[in-house]
C-alpha positions as CSV (number, residue, x, y, z in Angstrom):
1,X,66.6,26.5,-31.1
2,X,64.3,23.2,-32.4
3,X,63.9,22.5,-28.9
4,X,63.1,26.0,-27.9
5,X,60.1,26.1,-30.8
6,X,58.6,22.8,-29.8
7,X,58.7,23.9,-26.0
8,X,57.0,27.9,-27.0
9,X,54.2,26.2,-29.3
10,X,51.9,24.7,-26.7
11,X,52.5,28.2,-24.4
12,X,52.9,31.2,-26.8
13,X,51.7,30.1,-31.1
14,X,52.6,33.7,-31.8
15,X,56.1,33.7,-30.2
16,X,57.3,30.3,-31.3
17,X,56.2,31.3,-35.0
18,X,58.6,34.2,-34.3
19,X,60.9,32.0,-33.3
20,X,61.0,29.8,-36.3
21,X,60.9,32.7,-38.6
22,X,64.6,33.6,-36.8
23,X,65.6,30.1,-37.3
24,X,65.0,30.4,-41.1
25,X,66.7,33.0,-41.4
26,X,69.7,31.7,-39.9
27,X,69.5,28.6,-42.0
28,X,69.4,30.8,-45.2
29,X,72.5,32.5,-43.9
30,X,74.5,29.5,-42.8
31,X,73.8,28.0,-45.9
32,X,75.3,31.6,-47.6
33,X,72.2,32.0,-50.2
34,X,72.5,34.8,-52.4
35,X,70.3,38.3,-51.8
36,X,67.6,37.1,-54.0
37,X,67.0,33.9,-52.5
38,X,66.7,35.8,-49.3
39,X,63.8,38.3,-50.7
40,X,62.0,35.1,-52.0
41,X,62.2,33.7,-48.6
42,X,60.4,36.7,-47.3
43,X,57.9,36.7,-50.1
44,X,56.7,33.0,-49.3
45,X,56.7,33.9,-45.9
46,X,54.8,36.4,-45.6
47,X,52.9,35.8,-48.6
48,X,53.3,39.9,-50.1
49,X,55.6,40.9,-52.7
50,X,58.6,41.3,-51.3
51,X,62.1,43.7,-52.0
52,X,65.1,45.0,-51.7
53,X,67.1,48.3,-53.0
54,X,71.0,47.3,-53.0
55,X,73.9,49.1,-55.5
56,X,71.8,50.6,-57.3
57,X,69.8,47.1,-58.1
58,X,65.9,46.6,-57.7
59,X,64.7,43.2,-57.0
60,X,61.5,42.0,-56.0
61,X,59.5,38.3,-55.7
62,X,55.9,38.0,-55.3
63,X,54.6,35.0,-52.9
64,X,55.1,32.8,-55.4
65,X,58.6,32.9,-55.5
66,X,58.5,34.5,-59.0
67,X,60.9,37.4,-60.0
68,X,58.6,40.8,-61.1
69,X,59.8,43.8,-62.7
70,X,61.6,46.5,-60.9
71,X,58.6,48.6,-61.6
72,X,60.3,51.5,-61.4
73,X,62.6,54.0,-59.7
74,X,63.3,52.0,-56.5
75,X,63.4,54.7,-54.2
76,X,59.7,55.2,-55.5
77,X,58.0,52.5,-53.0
78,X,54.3,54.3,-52.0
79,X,51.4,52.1,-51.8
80,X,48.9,52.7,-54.8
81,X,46.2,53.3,-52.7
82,X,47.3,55.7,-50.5
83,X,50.6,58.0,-49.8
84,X,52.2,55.7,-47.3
85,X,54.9,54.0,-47.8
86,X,55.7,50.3,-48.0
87,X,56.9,48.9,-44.7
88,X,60.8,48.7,-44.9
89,X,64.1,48.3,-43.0
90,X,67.8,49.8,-43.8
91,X,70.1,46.9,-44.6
92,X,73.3,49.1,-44.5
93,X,74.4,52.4,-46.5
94,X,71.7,53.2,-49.1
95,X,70.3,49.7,-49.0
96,X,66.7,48.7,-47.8
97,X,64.0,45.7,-47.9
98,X,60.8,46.2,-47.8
99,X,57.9,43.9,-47.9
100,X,54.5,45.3,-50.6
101,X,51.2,44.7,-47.9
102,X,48.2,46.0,-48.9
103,X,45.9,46.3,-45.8
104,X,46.5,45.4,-41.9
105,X,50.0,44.1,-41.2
106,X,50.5,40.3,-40.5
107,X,52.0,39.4,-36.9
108,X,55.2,38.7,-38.1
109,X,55.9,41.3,-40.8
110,X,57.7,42.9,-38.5
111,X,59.9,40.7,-37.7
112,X,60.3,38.7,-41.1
113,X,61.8,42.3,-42.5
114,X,64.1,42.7,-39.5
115,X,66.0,39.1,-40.1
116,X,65.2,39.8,-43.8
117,X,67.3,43.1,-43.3
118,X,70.0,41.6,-41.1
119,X,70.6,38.6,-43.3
120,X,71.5,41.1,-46.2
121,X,73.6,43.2,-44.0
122,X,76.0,40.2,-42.6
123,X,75.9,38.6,-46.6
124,X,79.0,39.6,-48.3
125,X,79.2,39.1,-51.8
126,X,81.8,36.8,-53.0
127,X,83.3,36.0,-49.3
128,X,83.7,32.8,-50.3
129,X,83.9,30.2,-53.8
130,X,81.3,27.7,-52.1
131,X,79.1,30.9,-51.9
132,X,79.8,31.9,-55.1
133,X,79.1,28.7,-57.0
134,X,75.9,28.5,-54.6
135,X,75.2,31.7,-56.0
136,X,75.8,30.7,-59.8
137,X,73.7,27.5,-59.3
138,X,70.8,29.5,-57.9
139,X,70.8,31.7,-61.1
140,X,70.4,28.3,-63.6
141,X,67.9,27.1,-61.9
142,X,66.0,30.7,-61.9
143,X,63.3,30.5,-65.2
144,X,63.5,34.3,-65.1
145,X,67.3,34.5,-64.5
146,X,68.9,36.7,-68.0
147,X,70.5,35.1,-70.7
148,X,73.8,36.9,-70.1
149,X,73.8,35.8,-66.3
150,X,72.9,32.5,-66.7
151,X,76.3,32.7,-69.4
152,X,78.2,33.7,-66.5
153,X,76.9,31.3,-64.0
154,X,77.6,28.6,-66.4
155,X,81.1,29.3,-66.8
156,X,81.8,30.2,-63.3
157,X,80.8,26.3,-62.8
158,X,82.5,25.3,-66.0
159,X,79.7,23.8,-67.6
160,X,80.0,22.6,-71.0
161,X,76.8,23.9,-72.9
162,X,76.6,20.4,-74.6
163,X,76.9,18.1,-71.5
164,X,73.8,16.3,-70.1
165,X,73.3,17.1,-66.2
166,X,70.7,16.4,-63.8
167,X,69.2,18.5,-60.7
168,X,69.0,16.5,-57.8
169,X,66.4,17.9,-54.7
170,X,66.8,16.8,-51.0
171,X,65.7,17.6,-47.4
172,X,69.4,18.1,-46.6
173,X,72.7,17.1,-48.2
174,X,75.6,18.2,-50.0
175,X,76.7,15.5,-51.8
176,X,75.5,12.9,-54.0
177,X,77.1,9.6,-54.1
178,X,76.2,6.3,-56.4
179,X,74.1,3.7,-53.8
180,X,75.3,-0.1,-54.3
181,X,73.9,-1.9,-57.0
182,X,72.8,-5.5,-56.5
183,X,75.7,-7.8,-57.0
184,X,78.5,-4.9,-56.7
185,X,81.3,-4.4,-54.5
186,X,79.8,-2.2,-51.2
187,X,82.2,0.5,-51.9
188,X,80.3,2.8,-54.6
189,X,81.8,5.0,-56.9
190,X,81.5,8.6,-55.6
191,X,79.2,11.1,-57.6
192,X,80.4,14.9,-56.7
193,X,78.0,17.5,-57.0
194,X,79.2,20.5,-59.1
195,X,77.6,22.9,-56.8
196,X,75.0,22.9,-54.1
197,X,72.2,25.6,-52.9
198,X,69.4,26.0,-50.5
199,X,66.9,27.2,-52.3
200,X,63.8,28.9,-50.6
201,X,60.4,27.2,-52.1
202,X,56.4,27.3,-51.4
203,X,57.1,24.5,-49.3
204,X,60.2,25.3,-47.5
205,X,64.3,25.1,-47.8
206,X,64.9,22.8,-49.9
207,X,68.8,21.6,-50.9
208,X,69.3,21.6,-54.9
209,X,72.6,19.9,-56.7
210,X,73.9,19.5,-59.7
211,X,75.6,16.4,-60.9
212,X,76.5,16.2,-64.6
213,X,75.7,13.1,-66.6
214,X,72.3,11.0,-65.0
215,X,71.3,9.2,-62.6
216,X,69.1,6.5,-64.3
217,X,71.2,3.5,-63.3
218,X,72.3,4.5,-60.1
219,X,70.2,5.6,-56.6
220,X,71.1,8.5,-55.1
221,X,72.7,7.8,-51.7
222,X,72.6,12.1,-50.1
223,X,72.5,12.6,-46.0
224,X,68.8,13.1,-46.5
225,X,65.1,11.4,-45.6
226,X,63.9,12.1,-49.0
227,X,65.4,12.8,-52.2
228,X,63.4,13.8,-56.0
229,X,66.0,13.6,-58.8
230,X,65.4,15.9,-62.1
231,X,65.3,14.6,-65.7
232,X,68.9,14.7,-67.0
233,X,69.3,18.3,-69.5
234,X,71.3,20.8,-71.1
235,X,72.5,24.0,-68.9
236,X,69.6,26.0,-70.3
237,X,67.3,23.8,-69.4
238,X,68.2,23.3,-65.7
239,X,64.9,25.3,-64.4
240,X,63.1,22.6,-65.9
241,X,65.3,19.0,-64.3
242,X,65.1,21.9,-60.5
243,X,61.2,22.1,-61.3
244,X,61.2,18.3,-61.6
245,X,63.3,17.2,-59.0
246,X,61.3,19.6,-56.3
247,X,58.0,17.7,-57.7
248,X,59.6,14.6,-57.5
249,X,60.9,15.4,-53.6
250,X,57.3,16.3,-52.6
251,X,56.0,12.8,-53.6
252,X,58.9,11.1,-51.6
253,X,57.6,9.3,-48.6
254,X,58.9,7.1,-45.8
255,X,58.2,4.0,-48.0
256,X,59.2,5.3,-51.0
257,X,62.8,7.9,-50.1
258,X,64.1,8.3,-53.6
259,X,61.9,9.4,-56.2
260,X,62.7,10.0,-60.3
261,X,60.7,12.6,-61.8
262,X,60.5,10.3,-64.9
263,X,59.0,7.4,-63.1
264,X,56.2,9.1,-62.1
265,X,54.8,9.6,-65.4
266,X,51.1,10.9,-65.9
267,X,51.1,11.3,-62.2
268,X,53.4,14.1,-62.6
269,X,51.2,16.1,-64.4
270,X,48.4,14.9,-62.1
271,X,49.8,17.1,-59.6
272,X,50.8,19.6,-61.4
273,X,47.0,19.7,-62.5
274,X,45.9,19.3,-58.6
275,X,48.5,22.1,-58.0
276,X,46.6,25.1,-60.3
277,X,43.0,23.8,-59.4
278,X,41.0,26.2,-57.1
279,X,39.9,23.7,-54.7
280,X,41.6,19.5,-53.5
281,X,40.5,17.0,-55.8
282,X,37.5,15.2,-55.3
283,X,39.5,11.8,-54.6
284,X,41.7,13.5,-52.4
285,X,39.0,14.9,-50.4
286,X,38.0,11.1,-49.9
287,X,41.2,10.2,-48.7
288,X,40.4,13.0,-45.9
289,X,37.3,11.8,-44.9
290,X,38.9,8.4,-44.8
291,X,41.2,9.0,-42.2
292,X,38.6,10.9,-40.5
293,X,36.8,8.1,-39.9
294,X,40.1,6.3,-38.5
295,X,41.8,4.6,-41.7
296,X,45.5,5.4,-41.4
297,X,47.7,6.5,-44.2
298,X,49.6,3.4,-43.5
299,X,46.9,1.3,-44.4
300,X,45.3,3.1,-47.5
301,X,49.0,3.1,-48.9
302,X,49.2,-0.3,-48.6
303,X,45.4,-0.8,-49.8
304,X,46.6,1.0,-53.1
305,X,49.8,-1.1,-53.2
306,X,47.4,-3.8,-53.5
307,X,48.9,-6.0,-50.4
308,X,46.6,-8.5,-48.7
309,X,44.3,-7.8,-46.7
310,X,46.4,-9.6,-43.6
311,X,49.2,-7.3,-44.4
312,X,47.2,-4.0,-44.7
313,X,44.7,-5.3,-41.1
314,X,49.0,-5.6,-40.0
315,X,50.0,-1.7,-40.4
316,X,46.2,-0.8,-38.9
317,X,46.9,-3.1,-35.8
318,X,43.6,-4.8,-36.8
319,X,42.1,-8.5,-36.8
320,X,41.9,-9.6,-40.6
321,X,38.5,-10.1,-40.1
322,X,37.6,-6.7,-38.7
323,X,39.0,-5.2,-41.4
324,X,37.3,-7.1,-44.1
325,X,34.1,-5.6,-42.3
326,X,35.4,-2.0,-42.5
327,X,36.2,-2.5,-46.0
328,X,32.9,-2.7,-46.6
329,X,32.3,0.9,-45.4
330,X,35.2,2.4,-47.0
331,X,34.4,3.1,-50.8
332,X,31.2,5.3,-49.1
333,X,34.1,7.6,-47.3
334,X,36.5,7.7,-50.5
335,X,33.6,8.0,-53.2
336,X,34.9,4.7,-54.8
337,X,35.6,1.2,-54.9
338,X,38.8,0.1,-54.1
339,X,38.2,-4.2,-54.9
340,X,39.7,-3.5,-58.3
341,X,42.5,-2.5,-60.0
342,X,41.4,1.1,-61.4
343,X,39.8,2.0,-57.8
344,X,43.3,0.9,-56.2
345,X,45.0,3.3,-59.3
346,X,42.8,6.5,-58.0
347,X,43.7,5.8,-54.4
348,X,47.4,5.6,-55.5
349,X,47.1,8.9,-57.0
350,X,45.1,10.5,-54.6
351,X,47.4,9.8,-51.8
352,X,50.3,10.7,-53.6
353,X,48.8,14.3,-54.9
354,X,48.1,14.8,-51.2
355,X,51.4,13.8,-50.2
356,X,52.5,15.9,-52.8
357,X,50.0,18.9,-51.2
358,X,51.3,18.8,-48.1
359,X,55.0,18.8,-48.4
360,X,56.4,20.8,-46.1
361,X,60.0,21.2,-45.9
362,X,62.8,23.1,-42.9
């Protein structure tokens, strides 16, 4: 199917976006997500306010991937502005998804609420303890999730309300085991995951896991190129180590894999800040017209690691000397120096709130 997408792109954009929107679907059922995961998918999709009618239950996300109120009778589904209704699609015997767009359709609504639809009908509900425990772990790490279900997700899990555990985000995985340390034996000590979920985000599927206690003196070692680890807290606090841990995954980069949300510090709530503003910083927006002007992300990353200038002219395939001349040129395209320390902090940041920006996850 990955082969397929890459093949329609250059020949049909439309149909090969089709095609991937079938393709995450099928990852959302393979990995057995609960119904609500599956609406939120939809939602961030699409990017309307999506829902779904099911026993008697409302539920509906907006793009965000927030829960909203039922708003409602839910067989009460017009559009405020006229007498329409929503766009929707049966999902079996008095069920139904539909997806809340105001205006003209998008290409794929279409076909988002058809695999929406189909995803729901071939879900069972408790077919299986993995997919139950995916389920519960989905609900802890829900902000808006009630008090009484998160109870009853915590005990499905058996989680002591006292004991300390820690969210753990990756590309892919299902497992979480202790790296070597420096100096120990090569055989680790295996670190289970209570429970494992792929959770649908803004920026794509994401794998969440829980492991109790944390993980502050040993790496994570997950089948996975990147991997954000949470602050170790309480079971009622798990939205806030998932929240974390997601951040923490979007910073990850090739020459920096495993990333704790406590390292980072003020630059955590630098892209948190860069995240709600209207508009890319303005240092980001230098890092853009840097590589415009052919400077590589290679090479800035290893300008702000503050390598020599033989080692960063290395990763840009350049003569030192020709690179000590484009340095020259270089704070005009970022907006600032990068000779000392604090210019070299601000390109550090900026490349790591863009990183953070363009996270993009299957």
């Amino acid at each position: 199917m990955q082969e397929l997408v890459g093949r329609l792109t250059s020949l049909d954009p439309e149909a090969s976006e089709t095609l991937k929107v079938i393709t995450y679907f099928d990852h959302l059922v393979e990995g057995r997500v609960g119904v609500e995961t599956m609406v939120r998918g939809a939602a961030l999709l699409t990017g309307a306010v999506a829902g779904i009618s099911r026993d008697g239950r409302t539920i509906r996300v907006d793009p965000s991937g927030a829960r909203l109120s039922p708003d409602g009778d839910a067989g009460d589904l017009e559009r405020p502005e006229d007498s329409a209704p929503w766009p929707r699609q049966e999902c079996g015997e008095g069920s139904f998804v539909w997806l809340e767009r105001t205006g003209p359709g998008h290409a794929n609504d279409a076909m988002v609420l058809e695999r929406l639809a189909h995803s729901v009908a071939v879900s069972r509900p408790g077919a299986a303890s993995a997919g139950a425990g995916q389920r519960a772990l989905e609900v802890l790490l829900d902000r808006a999730s009630p008090a009484t279900d998160r109870d009853r997700a915590a005990a499905r899990l058996g989680l002591d309300q006292r004991t300390l555990f820690t969210v753990v985000a990756t590309t892919r995985g299902a497992s979480v085991r202790a790296a070597p340390v420096p100096g120990a034996p090569v055989t680790a000590v295996p670190v289970p995951a209570l429970a494992s979920a792929r959770i649908a985000t803004a920026y794509g599927l994401v794998t969440a896991l829980l492991v109790r206690g944390d993980t502050a003196d040993a790496r994570a070692g997950v089948t996975a190129d990147r991997v954000g680890v949470g602050e170790a807290v309480t079971v009622d606090r798990l939205p806030e180590s998932w929240a974390g841990a997601l951040l923490a995954l979007r910073v990850a980069s090739a020459r920096d894999p495993f990333v704790r949300i406590g390292d980072l510090g003020l630059l955590a709530h630098a892209v948190r800040a860069a995240d709600h503003a209207s508009s890319p910083p303005a240092d980001v927006a230098g890092v853009e017209r840097a590589i415009a002007h052919g400077w590589s992300l290679d090479a800035l990353e290893s300008l702000a690691d503050a390598e020599s200038v033989r080692a960063v002219a290395r990763t840009a395939g350049l003569h030192h000397s020709t690179l000590q001349a484009r340095l020259t040129d270089l704070p005009a395209h970022l907006g600032f120096d990068v000779s000392s320390g604090r210019g070299r902090a601000r390109l550090h940041t900026a490349l790591l709130v863009r990183r953070a920006a363009s996270a993009r996850f299957v």
